[in-house]
C-alpha positions in Angstrom: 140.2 111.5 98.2 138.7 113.2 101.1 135.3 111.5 102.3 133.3 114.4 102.9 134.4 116.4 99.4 133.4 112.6 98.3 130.2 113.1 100.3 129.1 116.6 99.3 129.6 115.9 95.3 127.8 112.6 95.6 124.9 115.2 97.2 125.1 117.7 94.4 122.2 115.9 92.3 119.8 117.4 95.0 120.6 120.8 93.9 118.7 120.9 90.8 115.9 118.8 88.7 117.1 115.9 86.6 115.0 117.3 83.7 116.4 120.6 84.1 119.8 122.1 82.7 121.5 124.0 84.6 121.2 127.1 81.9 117.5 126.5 83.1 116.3 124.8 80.5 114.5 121.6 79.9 116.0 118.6 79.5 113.9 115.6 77.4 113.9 112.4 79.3 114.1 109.4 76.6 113.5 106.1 78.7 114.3 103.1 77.7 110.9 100.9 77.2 110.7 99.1 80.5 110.4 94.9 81.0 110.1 92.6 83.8 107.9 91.1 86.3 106.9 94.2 87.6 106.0 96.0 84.6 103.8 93.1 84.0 102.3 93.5 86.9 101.3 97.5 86.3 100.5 96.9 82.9 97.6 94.3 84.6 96.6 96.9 87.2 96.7 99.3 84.1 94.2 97.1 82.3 91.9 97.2 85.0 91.7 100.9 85.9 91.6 101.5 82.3 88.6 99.1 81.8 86.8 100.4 85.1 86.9 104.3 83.6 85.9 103.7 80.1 82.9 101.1 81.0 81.5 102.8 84.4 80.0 105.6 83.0 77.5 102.6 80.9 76.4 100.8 83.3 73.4 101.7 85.3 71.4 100.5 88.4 67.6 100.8 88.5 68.0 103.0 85.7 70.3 105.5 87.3 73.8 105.7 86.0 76.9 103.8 88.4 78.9 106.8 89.0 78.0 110.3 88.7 80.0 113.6 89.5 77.4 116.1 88.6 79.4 118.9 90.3 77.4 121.8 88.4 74.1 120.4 90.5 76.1 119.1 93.5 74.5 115.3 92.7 76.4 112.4 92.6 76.4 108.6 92.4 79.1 106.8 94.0 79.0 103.1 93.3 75.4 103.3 92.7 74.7 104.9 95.9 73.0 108.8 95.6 74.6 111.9 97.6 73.2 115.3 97.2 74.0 118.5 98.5 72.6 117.6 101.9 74.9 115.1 102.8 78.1 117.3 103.2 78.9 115.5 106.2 79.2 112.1 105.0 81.1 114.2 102.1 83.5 115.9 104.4 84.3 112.9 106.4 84.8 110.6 103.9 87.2 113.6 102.6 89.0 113.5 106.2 89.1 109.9 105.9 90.5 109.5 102.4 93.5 111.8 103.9 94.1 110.3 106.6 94.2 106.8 104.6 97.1 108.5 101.8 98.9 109.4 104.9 99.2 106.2 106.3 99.5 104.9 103.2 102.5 106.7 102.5 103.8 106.7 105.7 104.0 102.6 105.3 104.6 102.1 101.2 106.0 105.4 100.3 104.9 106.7 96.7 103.5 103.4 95.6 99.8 104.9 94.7 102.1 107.0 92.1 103.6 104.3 90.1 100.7 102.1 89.8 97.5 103.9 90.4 97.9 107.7 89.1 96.1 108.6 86.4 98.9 110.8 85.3 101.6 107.4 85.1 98.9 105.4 84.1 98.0 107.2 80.8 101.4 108.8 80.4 103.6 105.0 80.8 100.9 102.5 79.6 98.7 104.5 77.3 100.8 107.6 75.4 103.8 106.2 76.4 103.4 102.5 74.6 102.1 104.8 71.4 105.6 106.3 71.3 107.7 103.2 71.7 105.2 101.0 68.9 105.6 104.8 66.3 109.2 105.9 67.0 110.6 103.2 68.8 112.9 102.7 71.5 114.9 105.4 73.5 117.6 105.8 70.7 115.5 105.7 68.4 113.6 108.8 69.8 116.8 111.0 70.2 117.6 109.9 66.5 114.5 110.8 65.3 114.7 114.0 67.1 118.1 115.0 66.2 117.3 114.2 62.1 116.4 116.3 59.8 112.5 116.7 58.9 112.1 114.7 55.7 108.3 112.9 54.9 110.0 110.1 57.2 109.9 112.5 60.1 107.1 114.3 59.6 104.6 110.9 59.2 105.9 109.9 62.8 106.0 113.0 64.4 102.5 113.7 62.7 100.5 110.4 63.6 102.2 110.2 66.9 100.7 113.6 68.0 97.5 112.7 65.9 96.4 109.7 67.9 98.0 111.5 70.9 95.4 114.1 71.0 92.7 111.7 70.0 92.8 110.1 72.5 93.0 113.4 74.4 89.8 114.2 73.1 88.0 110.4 74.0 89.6 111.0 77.3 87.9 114.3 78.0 84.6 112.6 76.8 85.2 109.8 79.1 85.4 112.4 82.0 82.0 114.6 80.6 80.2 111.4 80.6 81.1 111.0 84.7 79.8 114.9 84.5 76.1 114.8 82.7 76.1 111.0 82.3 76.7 108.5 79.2 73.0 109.3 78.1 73.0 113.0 77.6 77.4 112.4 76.7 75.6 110.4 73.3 72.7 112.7 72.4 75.5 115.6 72.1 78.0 113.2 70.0 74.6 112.2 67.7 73.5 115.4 67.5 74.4 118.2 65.2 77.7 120.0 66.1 75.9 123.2 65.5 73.5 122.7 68.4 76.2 122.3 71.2 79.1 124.7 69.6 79.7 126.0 72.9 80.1 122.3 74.4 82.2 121.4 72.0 85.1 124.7 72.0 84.8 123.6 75.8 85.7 120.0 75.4 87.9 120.6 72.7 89.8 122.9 75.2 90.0 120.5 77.6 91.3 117.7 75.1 94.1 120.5 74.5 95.5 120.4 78.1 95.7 116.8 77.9 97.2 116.8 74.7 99.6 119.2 76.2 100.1 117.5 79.4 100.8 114.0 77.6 102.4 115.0 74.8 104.9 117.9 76.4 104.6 118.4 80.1 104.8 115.3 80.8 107.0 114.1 83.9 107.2 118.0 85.1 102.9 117.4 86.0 104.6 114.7 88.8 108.4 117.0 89.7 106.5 120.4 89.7 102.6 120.5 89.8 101.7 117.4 92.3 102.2 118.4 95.5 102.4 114.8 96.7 105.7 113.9 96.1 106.8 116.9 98.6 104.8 115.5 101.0 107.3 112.6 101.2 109.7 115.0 103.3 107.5 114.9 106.1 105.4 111.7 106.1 108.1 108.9 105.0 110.5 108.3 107.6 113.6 105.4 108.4 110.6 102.1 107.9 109.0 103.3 105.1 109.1 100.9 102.4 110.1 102.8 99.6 112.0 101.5 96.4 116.0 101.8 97.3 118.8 100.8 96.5 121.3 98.6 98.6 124.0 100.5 98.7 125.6 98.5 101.2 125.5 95.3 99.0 125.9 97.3 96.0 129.0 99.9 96.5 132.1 99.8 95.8 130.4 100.3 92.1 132.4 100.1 89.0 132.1 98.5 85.5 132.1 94.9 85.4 135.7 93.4 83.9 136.8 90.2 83.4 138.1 88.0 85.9 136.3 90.3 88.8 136.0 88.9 92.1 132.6 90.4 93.7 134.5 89.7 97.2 135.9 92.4 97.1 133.9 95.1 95.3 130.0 95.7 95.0 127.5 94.2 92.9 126.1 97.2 91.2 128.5 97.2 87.9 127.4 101.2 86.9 125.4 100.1 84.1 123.2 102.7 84.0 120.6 101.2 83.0 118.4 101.9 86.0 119.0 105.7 84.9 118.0 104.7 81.5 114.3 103.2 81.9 113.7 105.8 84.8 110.4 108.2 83.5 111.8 111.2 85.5 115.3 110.8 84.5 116.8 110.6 88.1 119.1 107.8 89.4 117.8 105.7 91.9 121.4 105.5 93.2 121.1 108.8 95.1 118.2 107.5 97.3 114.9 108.8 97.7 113.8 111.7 95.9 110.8 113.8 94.8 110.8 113.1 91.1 110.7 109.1 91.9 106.9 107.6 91.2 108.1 104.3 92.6 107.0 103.2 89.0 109.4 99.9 89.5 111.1 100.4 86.3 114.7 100.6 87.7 113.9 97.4 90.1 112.9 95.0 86.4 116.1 96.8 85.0 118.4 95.8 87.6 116.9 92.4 88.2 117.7 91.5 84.3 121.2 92.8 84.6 122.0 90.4 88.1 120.3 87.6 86.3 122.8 88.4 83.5 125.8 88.3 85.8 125.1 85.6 87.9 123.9 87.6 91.0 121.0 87.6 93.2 118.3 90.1 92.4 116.9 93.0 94.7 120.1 95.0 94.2 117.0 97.9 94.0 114.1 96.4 95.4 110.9 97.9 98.0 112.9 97.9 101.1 112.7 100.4 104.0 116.4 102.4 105.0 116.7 100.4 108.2 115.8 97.5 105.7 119.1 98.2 103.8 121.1 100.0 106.7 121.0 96.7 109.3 118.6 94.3 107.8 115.8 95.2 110.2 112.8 93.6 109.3 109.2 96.0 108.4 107.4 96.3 111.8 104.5 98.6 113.0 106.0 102.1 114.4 104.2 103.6 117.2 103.4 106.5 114.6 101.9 104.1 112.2 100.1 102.9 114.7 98.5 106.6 116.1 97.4 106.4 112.2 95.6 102.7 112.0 93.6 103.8 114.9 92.8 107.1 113.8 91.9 105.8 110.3 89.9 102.6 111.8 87.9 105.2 113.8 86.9 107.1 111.1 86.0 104.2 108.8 83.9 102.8 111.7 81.8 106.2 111.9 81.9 106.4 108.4 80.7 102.8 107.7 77.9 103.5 110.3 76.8 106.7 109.1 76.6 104.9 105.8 74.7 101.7 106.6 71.8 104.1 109.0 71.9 106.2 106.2 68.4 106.4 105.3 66.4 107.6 101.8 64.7 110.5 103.5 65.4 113.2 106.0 62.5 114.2 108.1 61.9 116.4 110.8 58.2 117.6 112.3 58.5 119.9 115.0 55.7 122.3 117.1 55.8 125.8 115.1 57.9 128.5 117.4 55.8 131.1 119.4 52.3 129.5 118.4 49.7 128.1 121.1 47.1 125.8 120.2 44.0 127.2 118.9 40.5 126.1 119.8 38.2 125.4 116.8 34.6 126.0 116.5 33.8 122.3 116.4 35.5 121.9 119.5 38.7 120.9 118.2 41.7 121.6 119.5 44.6 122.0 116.8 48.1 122.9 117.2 50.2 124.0 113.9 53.8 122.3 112.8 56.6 122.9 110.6 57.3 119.6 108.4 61.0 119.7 107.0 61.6 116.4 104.3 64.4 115.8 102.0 64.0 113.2 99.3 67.8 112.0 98.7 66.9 109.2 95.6 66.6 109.9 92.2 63.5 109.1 92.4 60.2 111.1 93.0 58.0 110.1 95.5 54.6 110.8 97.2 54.7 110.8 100.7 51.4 110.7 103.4 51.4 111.6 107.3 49.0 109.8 110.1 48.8 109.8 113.7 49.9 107.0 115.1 49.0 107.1 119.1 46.0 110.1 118.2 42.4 110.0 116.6 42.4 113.3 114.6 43.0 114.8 111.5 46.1 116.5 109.4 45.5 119.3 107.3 48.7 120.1 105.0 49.1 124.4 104.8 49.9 125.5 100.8 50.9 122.3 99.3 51.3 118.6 99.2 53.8 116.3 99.8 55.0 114.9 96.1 59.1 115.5 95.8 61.0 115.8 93.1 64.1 113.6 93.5 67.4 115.1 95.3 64.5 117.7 96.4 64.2 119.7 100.2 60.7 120.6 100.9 59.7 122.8 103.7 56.2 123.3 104.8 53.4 123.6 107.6 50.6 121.6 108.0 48.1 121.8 110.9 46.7 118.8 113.2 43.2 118.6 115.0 41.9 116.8 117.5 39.1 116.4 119.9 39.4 117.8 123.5 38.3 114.3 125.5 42.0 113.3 124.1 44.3 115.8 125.9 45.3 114.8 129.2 47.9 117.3 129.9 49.2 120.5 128.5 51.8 118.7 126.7 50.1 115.7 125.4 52.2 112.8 123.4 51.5 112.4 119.8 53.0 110.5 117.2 53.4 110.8 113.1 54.1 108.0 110.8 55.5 109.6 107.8 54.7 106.9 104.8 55.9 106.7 101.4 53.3 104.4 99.8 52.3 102.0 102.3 55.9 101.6 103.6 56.6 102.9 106.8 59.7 105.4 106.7 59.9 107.3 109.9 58.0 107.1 112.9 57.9 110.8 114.8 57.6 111.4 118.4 56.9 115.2 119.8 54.1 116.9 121.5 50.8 118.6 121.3 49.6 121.4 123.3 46.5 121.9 124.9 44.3 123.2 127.7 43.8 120.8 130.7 40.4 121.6 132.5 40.4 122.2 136.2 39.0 119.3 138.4 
């Protein structure tokens, strides 16, 4: 047969979607329950993200919950630490950061964040999915079910499946509230009357239906047609990045295994299909890389159990880069990779600094524009300033002013200086003092800005005056 007609059909499957028909319609993927090592392996990371999203929202520090995304109120609590509205740019550069970080990421291990950290594979394959398999069992199972009649069997599957689907929908949308308002005000609208909070509850009731929908029916098309990520493979994974692959040079020519076969002369892959089988998004990991894979593993534990089976070594499919598989060339740093690394080390480093100077208050005191000192009838000389503080805890707090380097007195203008927490107050407050203490026009002074009898910020400007002529 001619190699390139051999070529240009073994190309056709990037044409069109594996879940799509090609009338256009949708075709329903019915995996095979995955096994292995690295199922294993997810299904502990699983565990773990699982447990960290359910049980972060209870726990507190100094009475302030862990995590809070109180986007309504631009207020949140990451890892215990506040943020407010007026750290944007911490925000925006630890946005920059986090970007530059899935680049590199992907640049070096593909789509692995997909298969074993994505909240959409992690509910769909170790939450909705295991629901499925324990109800309606395995994959044939599934298309038998489907393809029966409904009797009372039928329906008591079908109808506990989606059941506890969209209960768990709806604890799932709760879990998410409680990062919103916080686990406190999350249980006083659970405890209290439905009644009082109907319009709280058509909201999260809507939201538990796009899960349900998402989980239930959407499915693998949120990762082939929504998520922009796997796209983004086209122009960020390149020839050594590890990605998972199959060896096509150990593994063609493929045919079925017979009796009495030399592997000598043919390839180890026996066209089992069972990598096809287990895959979530219905492709074959045969064709190489492609946008519907998740890197979810599930064809590597497959393929592993079938060379164990025949006697041959494992990693037939395996995380491997294409020069990896093209001429054994082991991983090594690529000078993009490493434009990346430094890029990304640079902006950790200012981000890590920012962080750790970061301080609870924001204060600035400077001379009010277009104002000249003013000469009091006691003698006084006073000069008038604009005080800018922001309190960034979620705490309030009571702050105090002094002069450090000066003998005189400060006078705050329409106020006083108690903040509400995550509050920005802005205000003038006047300072005298006696003549005998200017030696120049511009004359040093210094406030300490207290908050009880801590120290906070020590502020240097200056304070005009007249100078007499000697």
């Amino acid at each position: 047969m001619d190699i390139d007609l051999v070529n240009e059909e073994h190309q056709e499957f990037r044409n069109h979607l594996a879940t799509v028909t090609k009338e256009g319609k949708r075709k329903w993927i019915f995996p095979k329950k995955p096994s292995g090592r690295f199922h294993n392996a997810r299904i502990v990371v699983s565990i773990i993200l699982l447990a960290f999203l359910i049980f972060a929202p209870f726990i507190k520090v100094n009475g302030h919950p862990f995590m809070l995304l109180d986007f309504p109120n631009r207020s949140f609590i990451l890892f215990s630490v506040p943020f407010g509205p007026h750290d944007f740019i911490l925000f925006a550069l630890a946005m920059i950061t986090l970007i530059v970080f899935i680049i590199l990421f992907t640049v070096i291990f593909g789509r692995i964040f997909c298969g074993w950290a994505c909240p959409q594979t992690v509910f769909m394959e170790m939450v909705f999915r295991k629901i499925e398999y324990w109800i309606e069992g395995d994959a044939r199972e599934q298309i038998k079910l489907k393809n029966a009649p409904w009797t009372i069997k039928k329906f008591f599957k079908k109808g506990l499946k989606h059941a506890i689907f969209f209960g768990i929908s709806f604890f799932i949308s709760n879990i998410f509230l409680s990062y919103i308002i916080g686990m406190d005000k999350l249980i006083d609208i659970v405890t209290d009357p439905p009644s009082e909070h109907l319009g709280g509850l058509f909201a999260i009731t809507v939201f538990s239906g796009v899960f349900y929908f998402i989980f239930s029916y959407f499915r693998e098309q949120v990762c082939t047609i929504v998520c922009p990520y796997g796209r983004l493979q086209g122009v960020l994974l390149d020839q050594d990045s590890i990605v998972i692959a199959y060896d096509y040079k150990r593994g063609e020519p493929r045919r079925k295994l017979k009796k009495g076969d030399d592997f000598s002369s043919r390839g180890d892959c026996i066209d089992c299909h069972l990598c096809v089988d287990v895959c979530p998004t219905g492709i074959d990991i045969r064709n190489g890389i492609q946008l519907e894979c998740v890197n979810c593993t599930a064809c590597i534990d497959a393929c592993d159990s079938i060379m164990d089976k025949i006697n041959r070594p494992r990693g037939l499919v395996r995380y491997a880069s294409l020069k990896n598989i093209e001429n054994k060339a082991k991983f090594k740093f690529t000078p993009r990779m490493t434009l990346y690394t430094v890029i990304l080390v640079i902006l950790v480093s200012i981000l890590t600094t920012l962080l750790i100077n970061r301080s609870d208050y924001v204060i600035t005191i400077l001379r009010t524009r277009g104002t000249l000192f003013q000469e009091q009838p006691d003698g006084k000389i006073s000069n008038l300033y604009d005080l800018n503080i922001v309190n960034k805890t979620f705490n309030p707090a009571e702050i105090n002013m002094r002069l450090g380097n000066l003998a005189g007195e400060i006078k705050l203008i329409g106020g006083d200086l108690k903040l509400a927490p995550q509050e920005i107050k802005e205000m003038k407050f006047m300072v005298s003092i006696n003549k005998d203490q200017i030696t120049k026009m511009n004359t040093p002074i210094q406030f300490e800005v207290y908050q009880g009898d801590k120290l906070i910020k020590s502020i240097n400007t200056t304070f005009l005056g007249p100078v007499e002529k000697k």
